[in-house]
Backbone as numpy.savetxt, mean C-alpha at the origin, in Angstrom:
# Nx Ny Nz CAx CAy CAz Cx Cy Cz
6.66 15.70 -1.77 6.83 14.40 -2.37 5.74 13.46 -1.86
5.45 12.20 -2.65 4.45 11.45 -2.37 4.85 10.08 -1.81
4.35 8.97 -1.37 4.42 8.00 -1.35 4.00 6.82 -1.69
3.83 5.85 -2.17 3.05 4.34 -2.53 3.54 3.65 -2.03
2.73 2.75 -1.79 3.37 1.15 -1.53 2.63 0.13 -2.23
3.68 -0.52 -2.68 2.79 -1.99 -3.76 2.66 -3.10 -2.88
1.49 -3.26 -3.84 0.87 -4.41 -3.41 0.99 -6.12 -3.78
1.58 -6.70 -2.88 1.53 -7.84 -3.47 0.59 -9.42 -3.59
0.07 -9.69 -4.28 -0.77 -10.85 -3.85 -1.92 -10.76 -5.31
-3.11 -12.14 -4.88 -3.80 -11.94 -6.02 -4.97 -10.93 -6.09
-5.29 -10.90 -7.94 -5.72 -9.60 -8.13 -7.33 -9.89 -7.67
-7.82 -10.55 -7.40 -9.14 -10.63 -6.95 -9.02 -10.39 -5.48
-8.38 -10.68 -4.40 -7.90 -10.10 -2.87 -7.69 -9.09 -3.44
-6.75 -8.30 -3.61 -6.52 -7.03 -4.05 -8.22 -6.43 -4.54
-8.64 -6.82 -5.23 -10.21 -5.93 -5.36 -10.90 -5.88 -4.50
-10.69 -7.32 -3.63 -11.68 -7.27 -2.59 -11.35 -6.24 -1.83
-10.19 -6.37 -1.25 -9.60 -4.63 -0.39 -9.95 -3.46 -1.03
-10.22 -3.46 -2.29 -10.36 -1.74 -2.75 -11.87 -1.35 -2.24
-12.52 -2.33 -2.64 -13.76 -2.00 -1.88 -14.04 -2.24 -0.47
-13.21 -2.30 0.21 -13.47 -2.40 1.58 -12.94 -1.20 2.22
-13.75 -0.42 3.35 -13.40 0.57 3.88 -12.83 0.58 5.21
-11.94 -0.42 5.54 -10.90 -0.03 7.12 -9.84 0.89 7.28
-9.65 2.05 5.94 -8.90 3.27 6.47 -9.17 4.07 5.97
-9.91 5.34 6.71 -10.59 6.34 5.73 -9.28 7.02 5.20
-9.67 7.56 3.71 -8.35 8.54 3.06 -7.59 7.31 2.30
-7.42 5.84 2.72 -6.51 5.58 2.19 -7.24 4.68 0.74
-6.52 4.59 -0.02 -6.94 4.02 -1.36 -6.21 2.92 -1.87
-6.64 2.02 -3.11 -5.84 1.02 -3.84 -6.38 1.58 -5.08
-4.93 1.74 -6.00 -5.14 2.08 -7.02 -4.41 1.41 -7.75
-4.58 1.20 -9.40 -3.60 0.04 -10.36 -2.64 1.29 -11.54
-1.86 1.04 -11.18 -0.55 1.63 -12.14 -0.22 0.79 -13.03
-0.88 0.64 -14.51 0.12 -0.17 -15.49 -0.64 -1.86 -14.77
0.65 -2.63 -14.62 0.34 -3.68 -14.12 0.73 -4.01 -12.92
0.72 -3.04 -11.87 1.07 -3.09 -10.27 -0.07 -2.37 -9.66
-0.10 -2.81 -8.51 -1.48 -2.07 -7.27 -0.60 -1.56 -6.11
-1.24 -0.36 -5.93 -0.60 0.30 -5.14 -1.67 0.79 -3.69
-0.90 1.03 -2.75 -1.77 1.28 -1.66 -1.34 3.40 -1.47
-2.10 3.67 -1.40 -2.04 5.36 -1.23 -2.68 5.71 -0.29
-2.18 6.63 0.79 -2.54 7.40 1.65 -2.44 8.65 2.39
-3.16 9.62 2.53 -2.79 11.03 3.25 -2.12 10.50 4.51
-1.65 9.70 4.87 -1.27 9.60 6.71 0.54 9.29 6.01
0.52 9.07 4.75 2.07 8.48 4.11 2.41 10.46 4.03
2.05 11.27 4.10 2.23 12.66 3.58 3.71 13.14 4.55
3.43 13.18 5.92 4.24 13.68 6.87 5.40 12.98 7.36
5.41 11.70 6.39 6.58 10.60 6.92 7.49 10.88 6.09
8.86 10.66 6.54 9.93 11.30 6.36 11.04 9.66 5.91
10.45 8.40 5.97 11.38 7.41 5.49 10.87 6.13 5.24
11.64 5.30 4.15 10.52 4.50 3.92 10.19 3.11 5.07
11.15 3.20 5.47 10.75 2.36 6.76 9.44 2.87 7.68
9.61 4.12 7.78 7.61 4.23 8.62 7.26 4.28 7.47
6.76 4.69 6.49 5.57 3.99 5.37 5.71 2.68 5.33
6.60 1.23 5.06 6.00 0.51 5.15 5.59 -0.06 6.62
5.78 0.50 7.51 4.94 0.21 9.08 3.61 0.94 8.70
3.37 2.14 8.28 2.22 2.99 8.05 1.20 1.58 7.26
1.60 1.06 5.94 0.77 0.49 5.01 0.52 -0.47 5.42
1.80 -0.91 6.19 1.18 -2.78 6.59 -0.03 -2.40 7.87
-0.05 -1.47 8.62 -1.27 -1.05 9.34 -2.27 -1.08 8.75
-2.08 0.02 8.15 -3.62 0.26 6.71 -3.62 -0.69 6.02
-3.18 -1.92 5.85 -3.22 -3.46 4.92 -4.01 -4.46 6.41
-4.03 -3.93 7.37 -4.36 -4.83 8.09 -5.62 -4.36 8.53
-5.80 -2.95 8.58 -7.15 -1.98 8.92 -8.40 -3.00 7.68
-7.59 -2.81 6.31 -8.44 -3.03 5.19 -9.20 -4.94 5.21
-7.43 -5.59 5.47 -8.48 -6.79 5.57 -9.90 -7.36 6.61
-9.18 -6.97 7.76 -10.45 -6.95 8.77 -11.30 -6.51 8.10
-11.31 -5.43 7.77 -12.98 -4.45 7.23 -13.24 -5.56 5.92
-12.26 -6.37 5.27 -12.87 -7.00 4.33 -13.30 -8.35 4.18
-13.41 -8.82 5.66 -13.57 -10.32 6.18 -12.23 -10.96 6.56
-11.72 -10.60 6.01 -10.34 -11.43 6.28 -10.32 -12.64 5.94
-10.65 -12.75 4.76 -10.32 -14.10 3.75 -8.62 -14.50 3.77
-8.68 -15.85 3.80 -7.02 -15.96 3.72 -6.52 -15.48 2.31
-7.17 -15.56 1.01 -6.97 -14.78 0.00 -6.42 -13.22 0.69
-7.29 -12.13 1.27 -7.02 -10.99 1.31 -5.92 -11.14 2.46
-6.15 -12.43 3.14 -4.61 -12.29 4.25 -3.05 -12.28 3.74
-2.88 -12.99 2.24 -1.96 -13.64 1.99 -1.88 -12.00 0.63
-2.33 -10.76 1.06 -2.08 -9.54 0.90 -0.87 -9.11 1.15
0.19 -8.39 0.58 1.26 -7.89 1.56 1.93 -6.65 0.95
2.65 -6.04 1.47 3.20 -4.62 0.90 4.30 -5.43 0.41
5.34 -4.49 -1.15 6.12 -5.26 -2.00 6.85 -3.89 -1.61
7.32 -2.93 -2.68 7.94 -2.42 -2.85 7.53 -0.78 -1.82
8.31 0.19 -1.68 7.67 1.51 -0.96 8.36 2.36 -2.26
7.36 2.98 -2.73 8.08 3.89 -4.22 7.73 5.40 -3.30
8.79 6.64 -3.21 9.48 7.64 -3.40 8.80 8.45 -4.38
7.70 9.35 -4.59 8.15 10.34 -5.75 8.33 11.65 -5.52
9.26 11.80 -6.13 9.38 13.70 -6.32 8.95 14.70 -6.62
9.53 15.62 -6.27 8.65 16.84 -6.97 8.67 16.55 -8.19
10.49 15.90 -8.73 10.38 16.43 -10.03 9.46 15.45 -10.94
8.70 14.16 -10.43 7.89 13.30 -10.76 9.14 12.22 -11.19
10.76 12.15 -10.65 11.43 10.70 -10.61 11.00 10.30 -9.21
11.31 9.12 -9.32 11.07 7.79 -8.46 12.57 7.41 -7.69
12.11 6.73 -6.38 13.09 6.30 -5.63 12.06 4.47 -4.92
12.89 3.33 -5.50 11.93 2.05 -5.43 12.36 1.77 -4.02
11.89 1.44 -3.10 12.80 1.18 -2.16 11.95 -0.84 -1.54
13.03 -1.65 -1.82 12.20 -2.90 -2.10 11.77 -3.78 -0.83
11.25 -4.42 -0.49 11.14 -5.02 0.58 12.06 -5.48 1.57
13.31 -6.02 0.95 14.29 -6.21 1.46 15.12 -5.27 2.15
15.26 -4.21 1.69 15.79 -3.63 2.15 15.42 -2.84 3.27
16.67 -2.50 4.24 16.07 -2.01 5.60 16.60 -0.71 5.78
């Protein structure tokens, strides 16, 4: 199974992070109309509470490497999405712990 985490904030911060390199392997990619943060280090984690500790790391790796504009500060992880083998989804939202 895989992992994502969305991204929340504006879409120009959000670009600025895609091109910035503070975590090798990890990526920002756009689904539809959401941005997502992806990474091989999300592979071996087992709940979504360490992925979003994992992303908000790699969200913090990325802004440094991207100046750290308060734009790219005011960056944040939204949702941690779950997928399956069988390609359903499990949303798991910020709130929740």
């Amino acid at each position: 199974m895989d992992w994502k985490a969305q991204l929340e904030g504006g879409e120009g911060a959000i670009t600025q992070l895609q091109t910035s390199n503070g975590s090798p392997g990890a990526k920002i990619t756009r689904d539809g109309v959401g941005w997502f943060l992806e990474s091989p280090e999300f592979v071996m984690l087992s709940d979504h509470q360490e992925v979003r500790a994992k992303a908000n790391s790699i969200l913090s790796a990325l802004v440094t490497a991207s100046g750290a504009s308060s734009e790219t500060a005011a960056v944040a992880v939204g949702s941690i999405i779950r997928i399956h083998y069988d390609n359903s989804k499990s949303v798991f939202r910020a709130d929740q712990t």
